[in-house]
N, C-alpha and C positions, 0 to 999 in steps of 0.2 A: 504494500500500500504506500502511495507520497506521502509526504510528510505531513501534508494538510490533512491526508485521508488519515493519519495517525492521531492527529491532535482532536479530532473530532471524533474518536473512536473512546481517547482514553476521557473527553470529556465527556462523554455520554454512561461514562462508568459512575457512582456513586461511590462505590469505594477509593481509599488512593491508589492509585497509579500513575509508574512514569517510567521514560523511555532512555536510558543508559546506554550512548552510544561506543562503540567498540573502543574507542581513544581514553572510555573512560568520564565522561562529563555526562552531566544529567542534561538531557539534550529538550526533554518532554513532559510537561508534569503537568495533572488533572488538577482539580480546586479542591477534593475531597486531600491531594497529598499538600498541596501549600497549604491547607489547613490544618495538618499533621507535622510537616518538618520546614514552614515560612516561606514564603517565596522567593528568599535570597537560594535554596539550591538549586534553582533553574540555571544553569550555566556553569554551574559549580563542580569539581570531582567529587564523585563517589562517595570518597574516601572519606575528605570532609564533610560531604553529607550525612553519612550512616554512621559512622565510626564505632560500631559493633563488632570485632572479631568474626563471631558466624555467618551476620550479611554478609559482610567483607570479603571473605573466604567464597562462599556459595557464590557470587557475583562474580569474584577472580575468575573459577573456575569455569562457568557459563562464557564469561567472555572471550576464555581462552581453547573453546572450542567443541568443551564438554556440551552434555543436554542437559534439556532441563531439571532444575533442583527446586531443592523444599527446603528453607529452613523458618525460625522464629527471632521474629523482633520486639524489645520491650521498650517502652515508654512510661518515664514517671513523669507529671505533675501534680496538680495540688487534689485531684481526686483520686489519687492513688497510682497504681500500675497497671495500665492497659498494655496486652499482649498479643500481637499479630504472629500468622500465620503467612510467610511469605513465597508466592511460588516465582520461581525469576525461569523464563522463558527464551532461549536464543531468539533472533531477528534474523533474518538474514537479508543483504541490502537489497534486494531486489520489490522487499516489500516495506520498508521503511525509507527508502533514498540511500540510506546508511546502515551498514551490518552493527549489532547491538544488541543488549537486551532486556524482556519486559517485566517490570515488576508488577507484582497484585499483592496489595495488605489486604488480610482478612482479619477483622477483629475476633478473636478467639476466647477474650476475658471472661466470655458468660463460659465456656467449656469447662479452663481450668476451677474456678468457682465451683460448677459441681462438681466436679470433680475432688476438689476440697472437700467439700459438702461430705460427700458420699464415703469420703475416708474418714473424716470427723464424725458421721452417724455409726457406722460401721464403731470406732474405736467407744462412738458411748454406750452400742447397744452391749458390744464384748464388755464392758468394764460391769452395766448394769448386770449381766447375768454371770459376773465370773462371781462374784462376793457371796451371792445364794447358794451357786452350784459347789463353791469350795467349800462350806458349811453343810451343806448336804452328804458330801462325801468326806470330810472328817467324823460327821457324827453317825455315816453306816459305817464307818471302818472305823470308830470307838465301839458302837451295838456288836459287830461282831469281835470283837477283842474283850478290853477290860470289863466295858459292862454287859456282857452277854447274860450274866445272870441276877446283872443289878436292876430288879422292878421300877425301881422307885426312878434312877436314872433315864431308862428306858421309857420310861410316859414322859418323862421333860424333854430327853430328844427329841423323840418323837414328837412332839408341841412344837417342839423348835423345827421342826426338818417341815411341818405342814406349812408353819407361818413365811418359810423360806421357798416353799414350793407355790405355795399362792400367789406371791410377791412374782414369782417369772410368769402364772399364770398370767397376772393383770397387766403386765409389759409385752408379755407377745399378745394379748388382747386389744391392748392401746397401738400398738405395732402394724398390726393389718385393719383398724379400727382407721388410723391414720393415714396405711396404704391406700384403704378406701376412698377416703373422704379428697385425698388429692386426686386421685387420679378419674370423681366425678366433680372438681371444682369447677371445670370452666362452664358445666351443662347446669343452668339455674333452673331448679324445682318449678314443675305444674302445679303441683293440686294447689290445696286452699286449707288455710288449716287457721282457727281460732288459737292466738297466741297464750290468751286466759288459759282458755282448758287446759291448754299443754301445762304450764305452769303452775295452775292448783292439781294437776297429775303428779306432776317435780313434787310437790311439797308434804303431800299421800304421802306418797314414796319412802319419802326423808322422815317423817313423822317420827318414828319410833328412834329414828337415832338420834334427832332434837331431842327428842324427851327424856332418853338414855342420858344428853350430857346435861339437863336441866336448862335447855333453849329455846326460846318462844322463836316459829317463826311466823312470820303474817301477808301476807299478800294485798297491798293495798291499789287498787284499780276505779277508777272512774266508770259510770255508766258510760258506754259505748262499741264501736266497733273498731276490736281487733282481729279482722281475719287480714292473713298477709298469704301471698304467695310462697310455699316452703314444702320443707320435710318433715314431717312431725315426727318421725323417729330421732332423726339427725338434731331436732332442738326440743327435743328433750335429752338427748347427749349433751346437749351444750348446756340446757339450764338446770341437769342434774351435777354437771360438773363445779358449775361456778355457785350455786348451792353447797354443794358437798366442803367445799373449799370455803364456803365463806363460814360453816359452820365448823372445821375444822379449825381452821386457823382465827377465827370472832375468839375462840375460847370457850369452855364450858359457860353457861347461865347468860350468856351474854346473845342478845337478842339476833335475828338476822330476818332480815326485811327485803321484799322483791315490788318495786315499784311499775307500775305499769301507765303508761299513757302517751297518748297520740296527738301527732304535731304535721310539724311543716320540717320539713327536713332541708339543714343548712349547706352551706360548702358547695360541694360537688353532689351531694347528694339532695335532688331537689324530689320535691312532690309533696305525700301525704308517706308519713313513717311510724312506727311504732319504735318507744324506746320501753326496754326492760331495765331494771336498773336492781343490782341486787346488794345490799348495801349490808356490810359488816361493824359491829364496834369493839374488833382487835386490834392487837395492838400496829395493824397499818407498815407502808410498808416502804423503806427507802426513796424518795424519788429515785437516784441512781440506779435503780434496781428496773425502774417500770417500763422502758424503754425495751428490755431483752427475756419480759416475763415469759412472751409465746414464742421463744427458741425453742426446740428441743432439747430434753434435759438440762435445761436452764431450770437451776434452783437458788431459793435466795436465803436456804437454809437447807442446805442436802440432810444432815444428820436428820435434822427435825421431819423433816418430807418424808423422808424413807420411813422414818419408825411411824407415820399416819399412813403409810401405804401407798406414796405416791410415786407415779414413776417418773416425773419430771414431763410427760407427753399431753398431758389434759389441757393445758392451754391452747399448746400448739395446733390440738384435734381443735378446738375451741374457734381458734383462729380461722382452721380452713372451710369450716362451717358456715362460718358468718359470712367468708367471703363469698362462697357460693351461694348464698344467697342474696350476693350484694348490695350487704349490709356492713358495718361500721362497730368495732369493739374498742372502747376506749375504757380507760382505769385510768381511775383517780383514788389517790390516799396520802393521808398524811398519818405520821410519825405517832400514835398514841391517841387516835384517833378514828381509826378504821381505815375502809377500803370501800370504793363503788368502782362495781362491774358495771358499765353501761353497754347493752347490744340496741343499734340502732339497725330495724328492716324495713327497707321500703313497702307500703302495702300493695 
């Protein structure tokens, strides 16, 4: 292709690209690459251009006659480290004016991130169910040893090895609970489901173990209509969790309150909404903390969580819920003060 037919080809690209002719000089460069490395290297070598070793190297060698290569180029600024994917192409002069060759950045950032992702899950689900599993098999290879004919020993292991097997129960339950609930996030719920009822169903529920720790809890709602578009399985996940949670951590005797009422919904989310608001008076909860509550296995008290039985995942499910049904979870708390759960769904 001419030269023109080149510049009009890599302009038509979105991504950067530019055209490195065989002498060595950046001979051709798209707006998406001056917006990646300035438009002072139009004219400029290579060399000074990239100054990465790997480019460097991958580029030498296309030039010099090999075919075409793959390597990776990183960029830092103030948002962090973006990371391309670069394939450099030979030219040969017959189709540029000039023998040379083409680059293509592919931004890759979102790959290595899951990537991250995926070993950072992986290393918390291994950590979550190594501490159970180790304890299970110390205390069968104690049963059969020392206390083989200790009774009295034998009923407390045994306590112990259930309460340690129920614990991996409820984490590979939350585990594909959560495979679930991602992998139908982007498809938002048909039916039609009364918010109220789902949530005096939550509170049935829970009854017996409010009253076990001496907790009132109460539902307070406005006449009106709350049917919203949803899952009524899937939130009653949600508001059994943020329930369970707000009576968990409220404290024994200390009240917990599920607010209901219907608005105009702000921001980005406009129309007619239903906000649930489930309000605790425990002891509340770092600001620092509120920002990373619906990570996975983010806790903001691991000791305390684990001995209530949590597995660090009920946010997170909490999270992907809401979103499918795009709607809005926000939490607010202060320090000695409590916690509010707020789910906002569009009706």
């Amino acid at each position: 292709m001419a030269r023109n037919t080149l510049i009009a080809a890599l302009s038509a690209v979105p991504d950067p690209m530019l055209f490195v002719s065989a002498d060595g000089v950046v001979a051709s460069v798209n707006a998406a690459a001056e917006a990646l490395f300035g438009a002072w290297i139009d004219g400029r070598s290579y060399a000074t251009a990239f100054r990465q070793p790997a480019l460097l190297d991958a580029l030498e060698s296309v030039l010099r006659g090999a075919g075409a290569s793959e390597t990776r180029y990183s960029r830092d600024d103030q948002t962090g480290e973006t990371l391309f994917r670069v394939l450099i192409t030979p030219m040969a002069a017959q189709d540029t004016g000039t023998p040379g060759a083409l680059l293509h950045f592919t931004d890759i950032t979102h790959l290595r991130e899951a990537e991250e992702m995926r070993r950072d899950f992986v290393a918390n689900v291994s950590h979550e169910l190594r501490s159970p599993l180790t304890a299970v098999l110390g205390f069968i290879e104690t049963l059969r040893g020392p206390a083989r004919e200790d009774s009295e020993a034998r009923d407390r292991f045994l306590g112990i090895m259930e309460e340690q097997a129920l614990r991996m129960n409820r984490l590979v339950g939350d585990l594909l609970s959560l495979s679930r609930v991602e992998s139908e996030e982007r498809v938002r719920p048909a039916g039609e489901v009364n918010l109220r009822d789902v949530i005096s169903g939550v509170l049935t529920t829970l009854r017996p173990q409010a009253e076990e720790q001496g907790s009132q809890m109460t539902l307070e709602a406005d006449e009106g209509d709350y049917l919203i578009r949803g899952d009524r399985d899937q939130l009653t996940q949600v508001f059994t969790n943020l329930t369970e949670n707000a009576l968990k951590y409220g404290g024994p005797g200390r009240a917990v309150t599920v607010r209901l009422e219907t608005g105009e919904g702000r921001g980005s989310m406009r129309g007619p909404v239903v906000r649930a608001m489930v309000v605790d008076r425990g002891e509340g909860i770092d600001p620092l903390h509120l920002p990373r509550l619906t990570e996975r296995f983010y806790r903001v008290d691991s000791h305390r969580s684990r001995e209530m039985g949590g597995t660090g995942l009920g946010l997170a499910i909490v999270k992907h819920i809401v979103n499918r049904h795009r709607g809005r979870l926000r939490i607010r708390s202060e320090k000695g003060k409590g916690s509010t759960f707020t789910v906002v769904l569009p009706k």
